[in-house]
N, C-alpha and C positions, 0 to 999 in steps of 0.2 A: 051115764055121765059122771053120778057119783065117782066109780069106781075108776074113771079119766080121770079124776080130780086127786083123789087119792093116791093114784101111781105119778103123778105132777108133781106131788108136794115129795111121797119119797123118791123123786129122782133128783128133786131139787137138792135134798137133805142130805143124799148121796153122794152129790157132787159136790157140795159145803164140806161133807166129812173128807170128799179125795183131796180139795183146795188146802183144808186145814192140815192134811197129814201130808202133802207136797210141801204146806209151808212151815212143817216142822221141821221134815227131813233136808230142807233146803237152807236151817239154819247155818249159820256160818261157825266152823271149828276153832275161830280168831276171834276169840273173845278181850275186847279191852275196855278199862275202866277208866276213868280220869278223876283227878279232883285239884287242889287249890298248886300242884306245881306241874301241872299236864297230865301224862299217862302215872297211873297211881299203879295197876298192874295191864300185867299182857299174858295172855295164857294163850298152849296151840294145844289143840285134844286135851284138854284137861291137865297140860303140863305146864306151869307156872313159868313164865320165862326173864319176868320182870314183876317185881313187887318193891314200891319205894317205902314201903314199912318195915320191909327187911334190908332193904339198899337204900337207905334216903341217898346218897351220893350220888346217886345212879339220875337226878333231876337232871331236866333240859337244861343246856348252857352250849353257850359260843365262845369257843376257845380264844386261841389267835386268830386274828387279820392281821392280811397283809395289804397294807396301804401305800402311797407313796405321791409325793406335789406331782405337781406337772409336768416337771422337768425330768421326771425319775426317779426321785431321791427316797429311800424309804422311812416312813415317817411309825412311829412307835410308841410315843410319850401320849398322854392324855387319852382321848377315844379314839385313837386309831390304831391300837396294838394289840389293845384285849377284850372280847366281846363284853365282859359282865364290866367295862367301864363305859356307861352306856348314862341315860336320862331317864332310866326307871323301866324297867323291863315290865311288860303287862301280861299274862295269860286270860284270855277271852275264852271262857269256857262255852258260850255257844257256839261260837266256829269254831273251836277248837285249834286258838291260834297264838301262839306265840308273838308278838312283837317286841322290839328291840328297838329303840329311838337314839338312834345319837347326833351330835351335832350336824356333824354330815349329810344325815339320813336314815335310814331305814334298816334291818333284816324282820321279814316276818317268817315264819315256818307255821304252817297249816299242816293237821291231819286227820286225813279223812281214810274212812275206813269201808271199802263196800266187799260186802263178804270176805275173804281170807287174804284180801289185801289192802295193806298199811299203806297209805300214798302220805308221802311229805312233800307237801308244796311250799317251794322256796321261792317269796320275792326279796329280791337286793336294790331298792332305790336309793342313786347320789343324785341329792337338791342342784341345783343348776349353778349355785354360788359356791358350791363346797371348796374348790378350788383343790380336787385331791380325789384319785383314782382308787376306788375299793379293786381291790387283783385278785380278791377272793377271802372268803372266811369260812375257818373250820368249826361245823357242826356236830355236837354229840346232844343225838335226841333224846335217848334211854340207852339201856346197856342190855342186852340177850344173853341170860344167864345159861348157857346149851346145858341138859343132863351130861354130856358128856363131849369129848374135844371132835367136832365136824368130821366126815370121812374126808380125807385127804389133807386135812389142816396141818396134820403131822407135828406141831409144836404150837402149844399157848400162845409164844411170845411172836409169833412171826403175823405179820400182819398179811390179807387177806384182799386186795386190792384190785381196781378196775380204777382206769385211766382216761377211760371215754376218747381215746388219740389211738390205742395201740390194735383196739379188738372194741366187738360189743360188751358195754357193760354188764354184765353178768357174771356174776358172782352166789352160786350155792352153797350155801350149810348146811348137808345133811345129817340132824344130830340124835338119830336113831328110831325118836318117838315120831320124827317131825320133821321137815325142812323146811327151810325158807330161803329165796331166790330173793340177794337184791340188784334192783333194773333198773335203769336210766335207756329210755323208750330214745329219746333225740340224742344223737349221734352227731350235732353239728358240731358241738364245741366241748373243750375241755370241761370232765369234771369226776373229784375222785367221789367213788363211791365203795362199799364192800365193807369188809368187817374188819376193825381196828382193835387188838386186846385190849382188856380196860384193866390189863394184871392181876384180876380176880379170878385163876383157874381159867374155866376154859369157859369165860366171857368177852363178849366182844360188843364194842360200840357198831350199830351200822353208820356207818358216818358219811356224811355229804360236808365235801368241801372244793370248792374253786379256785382253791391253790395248794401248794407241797404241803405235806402236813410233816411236821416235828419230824426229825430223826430218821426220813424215805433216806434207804442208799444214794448214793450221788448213778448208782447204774439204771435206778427206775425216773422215769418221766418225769419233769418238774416246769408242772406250765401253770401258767394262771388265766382266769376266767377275768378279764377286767369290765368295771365298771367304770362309764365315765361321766361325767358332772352333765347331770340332767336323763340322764338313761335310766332304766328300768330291766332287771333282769329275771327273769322265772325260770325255772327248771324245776322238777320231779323228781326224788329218790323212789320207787316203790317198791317194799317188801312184800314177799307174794309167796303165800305157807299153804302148804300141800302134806301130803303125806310122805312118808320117806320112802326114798326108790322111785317117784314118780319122775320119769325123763324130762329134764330142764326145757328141754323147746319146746315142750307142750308150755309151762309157762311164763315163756321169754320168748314165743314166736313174733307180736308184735315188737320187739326189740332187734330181731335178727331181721326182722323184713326194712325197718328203717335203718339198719344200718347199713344194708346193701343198695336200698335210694341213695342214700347221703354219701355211699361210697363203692357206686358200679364196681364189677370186674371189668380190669381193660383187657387180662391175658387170654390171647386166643392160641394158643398152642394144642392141636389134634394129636400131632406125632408122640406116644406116649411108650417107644420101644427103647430098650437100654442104651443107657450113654457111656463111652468108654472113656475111663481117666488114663491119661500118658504120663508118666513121669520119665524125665530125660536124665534126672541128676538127683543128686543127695546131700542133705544141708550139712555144713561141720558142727562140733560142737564150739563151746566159748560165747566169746563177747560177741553180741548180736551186732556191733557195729566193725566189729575187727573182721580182714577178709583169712576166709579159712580156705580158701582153695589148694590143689598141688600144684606144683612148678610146673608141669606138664602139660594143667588141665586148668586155670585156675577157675573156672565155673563149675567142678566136680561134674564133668557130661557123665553119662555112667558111671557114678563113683569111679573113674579108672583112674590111680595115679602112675600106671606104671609107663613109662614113656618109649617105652618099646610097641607100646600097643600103636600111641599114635602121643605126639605133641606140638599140640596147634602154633608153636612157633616156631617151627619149622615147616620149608615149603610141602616136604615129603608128608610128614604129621600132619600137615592141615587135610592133605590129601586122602588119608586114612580115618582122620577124624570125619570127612565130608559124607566116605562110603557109611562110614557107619549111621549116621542122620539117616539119608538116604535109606537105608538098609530096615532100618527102625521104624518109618513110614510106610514100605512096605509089610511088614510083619503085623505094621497094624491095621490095614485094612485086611489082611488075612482076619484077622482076629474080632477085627468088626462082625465082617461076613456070618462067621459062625454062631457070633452073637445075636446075628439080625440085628444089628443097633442103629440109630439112626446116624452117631455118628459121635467125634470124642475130643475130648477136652483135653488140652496140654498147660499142665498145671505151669510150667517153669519151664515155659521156651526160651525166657533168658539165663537159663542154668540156675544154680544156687551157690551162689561163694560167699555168701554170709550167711552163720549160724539163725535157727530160728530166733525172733519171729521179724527180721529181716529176710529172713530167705526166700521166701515166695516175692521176688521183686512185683511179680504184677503191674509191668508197665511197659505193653509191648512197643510204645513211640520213643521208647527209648534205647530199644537193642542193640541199633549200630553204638551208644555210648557203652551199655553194658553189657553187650558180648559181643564183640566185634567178630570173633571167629565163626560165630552163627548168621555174621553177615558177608562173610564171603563168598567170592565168586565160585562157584564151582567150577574147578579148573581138568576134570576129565575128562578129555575130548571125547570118548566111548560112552560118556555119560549120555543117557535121553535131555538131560536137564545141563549138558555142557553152557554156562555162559549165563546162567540163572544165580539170585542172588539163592544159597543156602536154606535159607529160612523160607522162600517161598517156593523151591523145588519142594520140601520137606510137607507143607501145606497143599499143594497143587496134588501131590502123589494120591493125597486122601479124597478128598475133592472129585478129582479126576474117574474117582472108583464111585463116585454116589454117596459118597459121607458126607457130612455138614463137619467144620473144623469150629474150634473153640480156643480159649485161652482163657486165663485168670487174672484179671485185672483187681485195684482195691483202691477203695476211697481215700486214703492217703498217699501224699504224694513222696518221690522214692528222691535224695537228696544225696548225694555221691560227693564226697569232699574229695580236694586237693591232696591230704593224704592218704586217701588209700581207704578211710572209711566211710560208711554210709548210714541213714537211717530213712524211716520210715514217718513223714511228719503228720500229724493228724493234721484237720483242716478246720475252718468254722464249718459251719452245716449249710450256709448259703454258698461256697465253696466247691461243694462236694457235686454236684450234678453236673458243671462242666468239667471238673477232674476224671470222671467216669464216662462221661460222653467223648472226650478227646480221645483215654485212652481206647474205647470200643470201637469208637470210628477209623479208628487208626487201621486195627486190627479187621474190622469189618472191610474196612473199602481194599485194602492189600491183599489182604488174605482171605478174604470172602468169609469170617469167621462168624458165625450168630450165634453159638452155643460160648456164655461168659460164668464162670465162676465168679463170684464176686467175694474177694476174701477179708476176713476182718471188718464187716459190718456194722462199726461200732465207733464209740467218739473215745476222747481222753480218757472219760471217767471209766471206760467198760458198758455206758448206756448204748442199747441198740438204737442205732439211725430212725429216722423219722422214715415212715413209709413212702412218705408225699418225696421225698428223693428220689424212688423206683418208680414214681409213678412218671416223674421227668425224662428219666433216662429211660426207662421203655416208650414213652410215645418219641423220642429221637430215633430211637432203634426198632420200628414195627417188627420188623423181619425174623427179632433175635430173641432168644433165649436166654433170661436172666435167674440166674440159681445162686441168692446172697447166705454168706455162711450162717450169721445170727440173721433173726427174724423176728418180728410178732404176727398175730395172725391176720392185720389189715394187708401184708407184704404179699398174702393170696393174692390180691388186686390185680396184679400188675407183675409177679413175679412165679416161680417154682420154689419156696426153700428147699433147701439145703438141708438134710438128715445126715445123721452117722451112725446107723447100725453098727459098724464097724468099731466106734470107739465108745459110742453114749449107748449101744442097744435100741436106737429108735426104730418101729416096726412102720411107719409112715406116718403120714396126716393125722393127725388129731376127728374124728368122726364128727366133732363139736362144728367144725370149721365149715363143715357140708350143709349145714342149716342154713348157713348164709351167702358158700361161694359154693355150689353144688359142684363146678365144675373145677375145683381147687385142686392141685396137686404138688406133691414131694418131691424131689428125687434124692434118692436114699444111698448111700456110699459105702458098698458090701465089699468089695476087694479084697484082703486076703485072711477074712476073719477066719479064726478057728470053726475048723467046716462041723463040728461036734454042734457049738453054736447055730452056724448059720439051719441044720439039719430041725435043731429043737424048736425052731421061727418059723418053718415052711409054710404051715398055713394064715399066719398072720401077714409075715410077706405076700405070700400068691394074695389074699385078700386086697392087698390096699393096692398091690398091681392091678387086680380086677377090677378097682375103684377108680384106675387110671394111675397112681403113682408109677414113678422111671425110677428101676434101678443103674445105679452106677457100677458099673466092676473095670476090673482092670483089661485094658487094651494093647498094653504095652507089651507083653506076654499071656499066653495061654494057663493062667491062675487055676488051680486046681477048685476051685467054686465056680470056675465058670462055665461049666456043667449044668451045674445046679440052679444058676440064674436062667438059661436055658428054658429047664423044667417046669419051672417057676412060671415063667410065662406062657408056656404051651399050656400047661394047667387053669392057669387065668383068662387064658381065650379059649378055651373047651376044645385045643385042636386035639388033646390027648397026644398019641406017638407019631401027629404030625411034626414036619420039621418047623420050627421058629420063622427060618430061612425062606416060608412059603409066603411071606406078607407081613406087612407089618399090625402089628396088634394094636386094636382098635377098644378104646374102655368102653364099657357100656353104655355111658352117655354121648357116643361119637353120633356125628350126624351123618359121614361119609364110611 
């Protein structure tokens, strides 16, 4: 019994020694310290990243707010413009909590620290009498001194941001010793998070704020987070440090998972075989609103100015110019075929007789205005398509063979003055969904088109469109195919973007984007790159085609790459020296 007794106490002593050396090894590498102005230091593996005895400047404070009455109006003077004009700012060293009192109400900012991650917990309360909308306020909690500038930061000065509107928040700095990920988990509503220079080298504020901060380009996001008299607002920044090279969705997966709650994929698109681009015409050079056509031709159909070939204002011309449409339709469903593609986009079915970036008119409800000769009658009695308007002979040919047809439509509306010129008008953004849906419907219900280019995705300023626009215009259009030029990456949703290998070198999707839309895809615009190019990309292209992305090549003619796009996808679907032509290629997440 003794000798029971004595193997008890050393199993016990044993198991005390394993708990103690679990709970050593289990300490956390996010060591922080506080005293009388918050975080006193911050250290990751032993790397110092913040110390306010070397940086006193580096203490908690609230920048700007942005406020405004009732009515709208934005208000500035007293306590509603700059956090430290407040009613005595407190730091609570037991909760370790900031608050901020002002007449209005409230900011507190909490942080709490459970192993290797920093949570800031933000309350925003306006008193029920304030009579005045807090729209958000910019926070700088400490400053992260990095040993060295983040992998991919590329420049001190350039700030490092997440929008909580465009993509999930997440934002890494890998700064060699170390990383740290900062995350914003809820995805309902605006808010900026990510790392702000604090023009110390290569330091950066992580910053949480609910509205534009200072000096953001007029092209990035500027929303605000409002508060209204008597509400109460919370949200969370969390900084969450690991070691370097550890893959971000390990930890940002509860981020990626609520963002795809908050914001399902609606696109069901199976068909993942190449899309052929048409081009009919050629833009001039000049004034984008000046017309540059020929006498002949004035929408440059095949660059042709020569009027022996054909000129559409003559009965003969129109007749020659019809063969050739015609003629062009056919050569591309040849060219489909060999592609095995599902089917092809006609960038500029109403010609191009303004210089860029007029020229992609994109607005096929308006063709009879803007090329009438592509809405003529086909007048060849020998014709199959004798008595058919042009334009839907030209479409029906493709159709007819098993191809899906397309066209390029854009969120601006196409504006044709009295004299002779035109432009391009942008729209408000509440505007834009019925402007895109008119013109798709147009094109869909005539011409059976579901494959849309959507070109110039963008407002005034150069800022990409709000997602929540694609998400309108695809559930009008289930059927169709939407591939807008600019993106961000919530446009996964509801859409395909738009790549340019051809011009930017993009090799597809982004790998990030699979965490949260697994079934996201690109199609990527190869055409007539330099084949030296396209040959030193093979395997990064066949990769994201095996992922499901759609190349685009040219349809119009037999492009000396389109060989090689070919290749590309028999390699992606393991046919090897099967033909393309045997089926259509299916991504490895297909269910059919």
């Amino acid at each position: 019994m003794r000798h029971k007794a004595i193997s008890a106490v050393l199993a016990l002593a044993g198991a005390a020694a394993l708990a103690f050396e679990a709970k050593v090894v289990a300490q956390p590498d996010l060591k922080v310290t506080y005293g009388d102005s918050g975080i006193q230091q911050l250290s990751y593996n032993g790397v110092v990243l913040e110390d306010l005895n070397q940086y006193p400047s580096d203490a908690f404070h609230i920048w700007h707010m942005k406020m405004t009455d009732l009515s709208g109006n934005v208000l500035s003077s007293g306590q509603y413009g700059w956090g430290e004009n407040n009613n005595g700012r407190n730091w609570d060293a037991g909760s370790q909590t900031w608050t901020y009192p002002f007449s209005w109400g409230s900011i507190q900012v909490q942080l709490v620290q459970n192993g290797n991650t920093l949570d800031m917990k933000v309350t925003e309360t306006n008193l029920a009498d304030s009579g005045v909308l807090l729209d958000g306020a910019v926070i700088y909690p400490f400053v992260l001194h990095f040993p060295q500038l983040p992998n991919g930061f590329v420049d001190s000065s350039y700030a490092q941001l997440a929008f909580n509107t465009t993509g999930p928040s997440v934002t890494l700095a890998d700064f060699g010793s170390g990383e740290v990920a900062s995350v914003v988990t809820d995805a309902s509503k605006p808010l900026y998070s990510g790392f702000q220079p604090s023009g110390q080298g290569s330091s950066y504020f992580p910053i949480i704020s609910g509205t534009a901060l200072d000096g953001m380009a007029t092209f990035q996001p500027h929303n605000d987070r409002p508060v209204a008299p008597g509400q109460t607002d919370t949200f969370t920044v969390s900084l969450r440090f690991a070691p370097s090279g550890t893959a971000v969705a390990s930890l940002t997966a509860d981020a990626y998972r609520s963002w795809t709650k908050t914001w399902p994929p609606q696109i069901n698109w199976m068909d993942r075989r190449v899309i052929g681009a048409v081009y009919l015409a050629s833009s001039p050079q000049g004034n984008v609103n000046q017309p540059g056509g020929y006498p002949n031709n004035p929408r440059r159909y095949f660059n042709d100015s020569n009027a022996s070939d054909f000129n559409v204002w003559t009965s003969a011309g129109l007749v020659a110019f019809q063969a050739k449409i015609l003629q062009q339709a056919t050569n591309n469903v040849e060219n489909l075929r060999k592609l095995n593609a599902q089917g092809a986009i006609t960038w500029d079915i109403e010609g191009e007789q303004y210089p860029q970036d007029t020229s992609y008119v994109c607005a096929p409800d308006e063709i009879a205005r803007v090329a009438p000769e592509m809405e003529s009658t086909v007048v060849d009695t020998a014709s199959a398509y004798f008595g058919m308007k042009l334009d839907d002979a030209y479409f029906k040919i493709m159709r007819d063979a098993g191809f899906r047809v397309g066209v390029c439509v854009r969120p601006q509306h196409l504006v044709l003055n009295g004299d002779g010129t035109a432009k391009q008008v942008y729209l408000p953004a509440a505007d834009i969904p019925a402007e895109l849906i008119r013109k798709m419907k147009y094109a869909h219900d005539r011409w059976g088109a579901t494959l849309f280019y959507v070109d110039s995705t963008v407002d005034a300023n150069g800022a990409v469109l709000d997602a929540g626009i694609f998400n309108q215009v695809a559930a009008a259009l289930p059927d169709s195919l939407l591939v807008p030029e600019e993106s961000t990456p919530k446009y996964y949703a509801y859409t395909a973007p738009f790549k340019n290998f051809l011009f930017h070198g993009d090799l597809g999707t982004d790998a990030m984007v699979y965490s949260y839309y697994p079934q996201a895809f690109s199609v990527n615009l190869i055409n007539d790159v330099d084949a030296r190019t396209l040959a030193a990309s093979l395997p990064q292209l066949t990769n994201a085609v095996r992922h499901g992305d759609v190349l685009m090549t040219h349809a119009d003619y037999w492009q000396a790459n389109n060989p090689t796009i070919v290749q590309i996808y028999q390699s992606a679907s393991g046919n090897g020296g099967t033909s393309a032509a045997a089926g259509a290629y299916r991504p490895k997440f297909s269910s059919r």
